[in-house]
C-alpha positions in Angstrom: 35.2 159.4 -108.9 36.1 157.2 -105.5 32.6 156.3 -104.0 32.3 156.0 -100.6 31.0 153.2 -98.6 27.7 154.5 -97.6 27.5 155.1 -101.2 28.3 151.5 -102.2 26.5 150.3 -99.1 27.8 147.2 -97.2 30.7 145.1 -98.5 30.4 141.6 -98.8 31.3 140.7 -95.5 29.0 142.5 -93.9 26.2 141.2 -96.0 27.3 138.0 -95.2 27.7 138.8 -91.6 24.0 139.8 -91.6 22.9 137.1 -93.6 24.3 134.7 -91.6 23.1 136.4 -88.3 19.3 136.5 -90.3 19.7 132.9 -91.1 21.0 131.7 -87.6 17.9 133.8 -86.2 15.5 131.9 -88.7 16.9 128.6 -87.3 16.8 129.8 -84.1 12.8 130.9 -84.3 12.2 127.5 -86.6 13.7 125.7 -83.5 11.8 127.6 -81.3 8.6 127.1 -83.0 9.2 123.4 -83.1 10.0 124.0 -79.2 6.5 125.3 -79.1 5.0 123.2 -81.5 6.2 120.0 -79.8 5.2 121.9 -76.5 2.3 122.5 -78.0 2.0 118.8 -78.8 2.8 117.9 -75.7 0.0 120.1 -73.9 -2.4 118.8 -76.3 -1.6 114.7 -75.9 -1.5 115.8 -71.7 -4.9 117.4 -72.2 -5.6 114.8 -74.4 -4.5 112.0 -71.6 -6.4 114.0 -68.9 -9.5 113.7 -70.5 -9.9 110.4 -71.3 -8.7 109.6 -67.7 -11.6 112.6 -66.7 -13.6 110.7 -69.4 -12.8 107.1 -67.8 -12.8 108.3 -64.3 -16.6 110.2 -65.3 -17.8 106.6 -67.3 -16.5 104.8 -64.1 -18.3 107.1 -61.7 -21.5 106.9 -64.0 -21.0 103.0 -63.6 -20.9 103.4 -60.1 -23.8 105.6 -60.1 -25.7 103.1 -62.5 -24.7 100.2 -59.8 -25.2 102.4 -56.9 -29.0 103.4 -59.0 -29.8 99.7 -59.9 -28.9 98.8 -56.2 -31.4 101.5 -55.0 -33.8 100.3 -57.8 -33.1 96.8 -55.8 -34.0 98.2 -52.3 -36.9 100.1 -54.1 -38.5 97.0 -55.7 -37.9 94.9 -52.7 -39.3 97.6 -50.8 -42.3 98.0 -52.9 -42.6 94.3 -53.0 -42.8 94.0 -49.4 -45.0 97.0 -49.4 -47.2 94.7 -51.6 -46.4 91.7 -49.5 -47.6 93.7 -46.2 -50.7 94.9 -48.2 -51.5 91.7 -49.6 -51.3 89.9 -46.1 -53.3 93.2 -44.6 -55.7 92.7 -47.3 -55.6 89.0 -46.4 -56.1 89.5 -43.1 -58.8 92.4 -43.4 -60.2 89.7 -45.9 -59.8 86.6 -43.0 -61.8 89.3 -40.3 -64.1 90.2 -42.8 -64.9 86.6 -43.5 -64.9 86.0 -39.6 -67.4 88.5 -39.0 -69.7 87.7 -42.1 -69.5 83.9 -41.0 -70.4 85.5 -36.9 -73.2 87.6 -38.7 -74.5 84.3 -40.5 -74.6 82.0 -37.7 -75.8 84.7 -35.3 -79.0 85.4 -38.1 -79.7 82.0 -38.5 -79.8 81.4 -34.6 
């Protein structure tokens, strides 16, 4: 009894025809997917790049910020010393009247 084709299904040529086309399509997703991976790769080392110079650029600005602080901290305590400086010459002074006075009270009692 002659079987058809259908029957037999596809001939070797066509199996390898489709096998081949299957395998170039594998090659061509596996070089694809190293496309992306390596794309991927790429993103992620850029990303990776970015935020160390985000990281650097955030630890200089933080330095900066420390400086710019310590430099306020500076005017601050210089500030506060004169503050203390002004006080302690007010108090000296307020001390020197006070003095004055007690020395004009004592000399004016003993009169």
């Amino acid at each position: 009894m002659y079987k058809t084709k259908e029957a037999l299904g596809l001939t070797f040529n066509e199996h390898r025809t489709n096998a081949l086309a299957k395998y170039s399509g594998a090659r061509k997703n596996i070089r694809l997917l190293k496309y992306y991976f390596y794309y991927f790769y790429y993103y992620y080392y850029y990303y990776y790049y970015y935020y160390y110079y985000y990281y650097y650029c955030y630890y200089y600005y933080y330095y900066y910020y420390y400086y710019y602080y310590y430099y306020y901290y500076y005017y601050y305590y210089y500030f506060y010393y004169f503050y203390c400086y002004y006080y302690y010459y007010y108090y000296f002074y307020y001390y020197y009247y006070y003095y004055y006075y007690y020395y004009y009270y004592y000399y004016y009692y003993y009169l």
